[in-house]
C-alpha positions as CSV (number, residue, x, y, z in Angstrom):
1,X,-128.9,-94.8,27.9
2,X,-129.9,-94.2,31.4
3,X,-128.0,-92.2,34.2
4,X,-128.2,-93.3,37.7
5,X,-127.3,-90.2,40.3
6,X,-126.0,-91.6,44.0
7,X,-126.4,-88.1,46.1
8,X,-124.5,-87.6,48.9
9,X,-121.9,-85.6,50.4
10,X,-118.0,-85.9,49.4
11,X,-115.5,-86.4,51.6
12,X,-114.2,-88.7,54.6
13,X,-116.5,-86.9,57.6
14,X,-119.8,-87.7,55.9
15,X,-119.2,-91.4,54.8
16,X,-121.4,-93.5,56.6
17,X,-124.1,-90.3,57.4
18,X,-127.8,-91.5,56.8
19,X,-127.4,-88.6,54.0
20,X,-124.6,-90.6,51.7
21,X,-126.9,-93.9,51.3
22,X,-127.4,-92.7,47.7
23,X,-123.1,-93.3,47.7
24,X,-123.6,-96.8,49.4
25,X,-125.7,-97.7,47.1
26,X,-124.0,-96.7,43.6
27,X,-120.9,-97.9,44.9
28,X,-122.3,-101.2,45.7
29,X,-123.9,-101.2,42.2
30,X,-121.2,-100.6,40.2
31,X,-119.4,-103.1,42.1
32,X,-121.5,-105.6,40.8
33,X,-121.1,-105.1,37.3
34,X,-117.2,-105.5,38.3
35,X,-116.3,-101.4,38.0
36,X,-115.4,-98.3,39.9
37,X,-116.8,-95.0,40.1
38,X,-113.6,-92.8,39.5
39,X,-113.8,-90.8,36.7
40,X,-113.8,-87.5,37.4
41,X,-115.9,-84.5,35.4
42,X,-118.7,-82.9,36.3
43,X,-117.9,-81.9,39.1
44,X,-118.2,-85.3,39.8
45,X,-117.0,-89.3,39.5
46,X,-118.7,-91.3,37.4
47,X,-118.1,-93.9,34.9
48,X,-120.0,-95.9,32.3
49,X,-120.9,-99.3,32.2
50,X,-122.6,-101.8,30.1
51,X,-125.8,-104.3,31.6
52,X,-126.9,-106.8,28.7
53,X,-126.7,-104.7,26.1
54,X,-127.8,-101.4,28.1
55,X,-125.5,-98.6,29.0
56,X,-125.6,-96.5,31.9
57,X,-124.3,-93.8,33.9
58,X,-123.3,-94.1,37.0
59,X,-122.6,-90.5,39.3
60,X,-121.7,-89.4,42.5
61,X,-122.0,-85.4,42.8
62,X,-119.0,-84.2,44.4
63,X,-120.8,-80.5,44.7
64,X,-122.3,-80.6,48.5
65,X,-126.1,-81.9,48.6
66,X,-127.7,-79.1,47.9
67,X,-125.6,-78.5,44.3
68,X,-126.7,-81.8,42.9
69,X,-127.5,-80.1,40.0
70,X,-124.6,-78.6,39.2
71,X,-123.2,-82.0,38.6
72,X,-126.3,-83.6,37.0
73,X,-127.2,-81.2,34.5
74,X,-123.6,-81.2,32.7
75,X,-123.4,-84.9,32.6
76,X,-126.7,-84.9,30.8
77,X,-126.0,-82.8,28.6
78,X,-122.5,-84.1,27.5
79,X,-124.0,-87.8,27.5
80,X,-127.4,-86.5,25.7
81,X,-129.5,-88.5,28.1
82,X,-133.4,-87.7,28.7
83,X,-134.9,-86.5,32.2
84,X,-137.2,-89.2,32.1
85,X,-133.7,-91.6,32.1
86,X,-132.6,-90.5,35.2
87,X,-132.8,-92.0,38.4
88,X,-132.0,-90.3,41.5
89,X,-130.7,-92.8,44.7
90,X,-131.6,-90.6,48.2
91,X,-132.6,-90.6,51.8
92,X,-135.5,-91.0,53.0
93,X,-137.2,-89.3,56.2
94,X,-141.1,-90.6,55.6
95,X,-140.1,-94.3,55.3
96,X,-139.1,-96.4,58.1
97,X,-135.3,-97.7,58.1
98,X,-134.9,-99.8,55.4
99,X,-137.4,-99.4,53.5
100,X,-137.5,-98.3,49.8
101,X,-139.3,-97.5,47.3
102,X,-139.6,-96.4,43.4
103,X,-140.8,-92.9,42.6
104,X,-141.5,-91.4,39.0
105,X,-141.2,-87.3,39.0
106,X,-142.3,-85.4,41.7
107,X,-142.2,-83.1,44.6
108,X,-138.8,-82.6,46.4
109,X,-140.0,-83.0,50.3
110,X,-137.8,-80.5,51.6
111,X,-134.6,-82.9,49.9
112,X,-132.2,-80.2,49.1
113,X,-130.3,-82.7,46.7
114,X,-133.5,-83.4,44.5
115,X,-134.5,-79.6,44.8
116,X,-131.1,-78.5,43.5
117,X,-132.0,-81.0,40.2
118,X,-135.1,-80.5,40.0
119,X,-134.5,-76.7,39.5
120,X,-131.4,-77.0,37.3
121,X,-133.3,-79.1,35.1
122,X,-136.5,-77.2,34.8
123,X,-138.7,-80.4,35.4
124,X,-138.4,-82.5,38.2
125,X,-140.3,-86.1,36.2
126,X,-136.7,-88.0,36.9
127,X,-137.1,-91.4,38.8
128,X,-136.3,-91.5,42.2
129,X,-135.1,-94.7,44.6
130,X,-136.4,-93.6,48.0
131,X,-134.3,-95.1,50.7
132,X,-135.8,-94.7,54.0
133,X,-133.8,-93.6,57.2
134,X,-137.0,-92.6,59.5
135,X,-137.5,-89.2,61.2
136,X,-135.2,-88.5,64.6
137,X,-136.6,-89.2,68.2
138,X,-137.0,-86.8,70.2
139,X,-135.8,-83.0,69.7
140,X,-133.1,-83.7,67.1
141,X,-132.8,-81.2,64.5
142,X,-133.4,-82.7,61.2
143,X,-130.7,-80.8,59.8
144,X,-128.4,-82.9,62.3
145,X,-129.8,-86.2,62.1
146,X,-129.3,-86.8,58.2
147,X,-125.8,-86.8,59.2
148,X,-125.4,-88.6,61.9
149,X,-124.0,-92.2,61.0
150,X,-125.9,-95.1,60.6
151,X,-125.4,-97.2,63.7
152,X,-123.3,-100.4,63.7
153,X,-126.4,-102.5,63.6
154,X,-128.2,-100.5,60.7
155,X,-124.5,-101.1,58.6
156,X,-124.4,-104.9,59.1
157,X,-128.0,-105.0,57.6
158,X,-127.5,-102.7,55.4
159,X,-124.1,-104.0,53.4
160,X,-124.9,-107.9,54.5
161,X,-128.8,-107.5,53.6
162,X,-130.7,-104.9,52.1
163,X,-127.9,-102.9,49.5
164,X,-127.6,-106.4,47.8
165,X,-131.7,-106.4,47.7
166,X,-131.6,-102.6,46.0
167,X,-128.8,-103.8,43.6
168,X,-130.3,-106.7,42.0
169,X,-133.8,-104.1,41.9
170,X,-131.2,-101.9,39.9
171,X,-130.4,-104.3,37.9
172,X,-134.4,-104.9,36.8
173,X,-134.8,-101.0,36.4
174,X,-132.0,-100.9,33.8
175,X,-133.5,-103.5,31.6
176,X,-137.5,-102.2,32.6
177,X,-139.6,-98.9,32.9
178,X,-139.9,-97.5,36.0
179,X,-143.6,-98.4,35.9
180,X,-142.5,-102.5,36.0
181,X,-139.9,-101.9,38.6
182,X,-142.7,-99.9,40.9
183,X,-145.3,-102.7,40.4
184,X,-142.4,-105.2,41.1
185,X,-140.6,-104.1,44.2
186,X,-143.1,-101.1,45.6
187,X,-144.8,-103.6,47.9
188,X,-147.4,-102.2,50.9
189,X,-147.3,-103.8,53.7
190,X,-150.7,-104.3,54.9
191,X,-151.9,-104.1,58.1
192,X,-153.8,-106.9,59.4
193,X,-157.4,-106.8,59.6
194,X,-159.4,-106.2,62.7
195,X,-161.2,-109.3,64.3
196,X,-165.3,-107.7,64.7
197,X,-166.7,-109.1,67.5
198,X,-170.1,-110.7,67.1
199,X,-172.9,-110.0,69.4
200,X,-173.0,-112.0,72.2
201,X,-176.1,-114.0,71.9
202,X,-174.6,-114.4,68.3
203,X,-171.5,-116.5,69.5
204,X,-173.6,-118.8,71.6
205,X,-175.3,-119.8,68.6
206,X,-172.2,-120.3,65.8
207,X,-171.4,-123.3,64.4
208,X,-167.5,-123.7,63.7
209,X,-166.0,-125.4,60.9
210,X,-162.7,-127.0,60.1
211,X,-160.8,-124.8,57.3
212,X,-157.5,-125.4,55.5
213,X,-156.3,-121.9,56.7
C-alpha cells in the first residue's frame, strides 16, 4: 500500500495560495479515480482508494504546514505503510512555475511541511512530487509569497493543463517505483548549444552540404 500526502494549509483563506498546490493536486487525483477526500482522522481527511489492483492513501494534513507530521505519522502507523511508500505532493521555490519533478528522500530546503515529517518520522527517504512556484521578484518576503494566490492566469493552466499532466504521472507512480516514474517524467530541458565561430579565413574556405536536418 502506498500513502500519498497533499500538504497545505486548511481552511477557506489559504485555498488557492502557491502553498496549498499539494491540496490541488490530491483533490484533483482522487477525483479521478471517482472519490473524495473526506474522511476525517488524523488530524486529517483522507480516504482510501483502489488503482488496478493497488491501494492507496490519499491525505490532506489539516495541522498547519509546519505540523505535517503530526498528521502523517499516525496514519502510517494505523495503515502499517513503509516510509519508502510515501509520497509527499509540495511547493516548490527552486523550479520555475509549472514545473515538477520526482524526488526520492532527502533534504527539506527550508519546506517547513517536509521538515515537520521528516522529523516525526526519524528518516526523511519518503518520495517527494516537487511542484515548482518560482522564487518572488523583487523584495517579497518568502514567508509572504507562498501564500499569495496563484494568479488567474497560473489557475487556468494549472486546472485546464498541467494538474491533469501530474495526475495521469500519479497514476504511473502507483503502479511503478519511484525510480521508473523519475526516469519517465523527470525530463531536463536542455539548453541549446552554442554556434563556435570558425576562423575567418576558415569560412572562406568551407564547403556546404545539403542535410536532412
Amino acid at each position: 500500500m502506498k500513502m500519498i500526502v497533499g500538504l497545505g494549509n486548511y481552511g477557506y483563506k489559504y485555498e488557492k495560495n502557491r502553498h496549498n498546490i499539494g491540496f490541488m493536486i490530491i483533490d484533483e487525483f482522487a477525483a479521478k479515480l471517482n472519490s473524495v477526500i473526506n474522511k476525517s482522522k488524523f488530524n486529517a481527511l483522507y480516504n482510501k482508494v483502489s488503482y488496478e489492483g493497488e491501494d492507496i492513501i490519499l491525505l490532506k494534513p489539516q495541522t498547519f504546514m509546519n505540523l505535517s507530521g503530526q498528521s502523517v505519522v499516525p496514519a502510517k502507523q494505523f495503515f502499517q505503510i513503509e516510509t519508502k511508500d510515501i509520497l509527499v505532493l509540495h511547493d516548490e521555490l527552486d523550479l520555475k512555475f509549472n514545473e515538477f519533478k520526482y524526488k526520492q528522500g532527502g533534504g527539506f530546503a527550508g519546506h517547513n511541511g517536509l521538515k515537520s515529517i521528516g522529523q516525526m518520522l526519524n528518516e526523511n527517504i519518503f518520495d517527494r512530487l516537487r511542484f515548482g512556484i518560482g522564487r518572488p521578484e523583487g523584495n517579497m518576503d518568502v514567508a509572504d509569497y507562498v501564500l499569495t494566490n496563484f494568479s488567474a492566469y497560473e489557475e487556468k493552466v494549472l486546472f485546464d493543463e498541467t494538474i491533469p499532466k501530474i495526475v495521469d504521472t500519479l497514476l504511473f507512480y502507483v503502479k511503478n517505483s519511484i525510480n521508473d516514474t523519475m526516469n519517465k517524467y523527470n525530463i531536463v530541458k536542455k539548453e541549446p548549444k552554442k554556434k563556435v565561430e570558425k576562423p575567418e579565413e576558415q569560412k572562406t574556405e568551407e564547403i556546404k552540404t545539403e542535410q536532412p536536418l
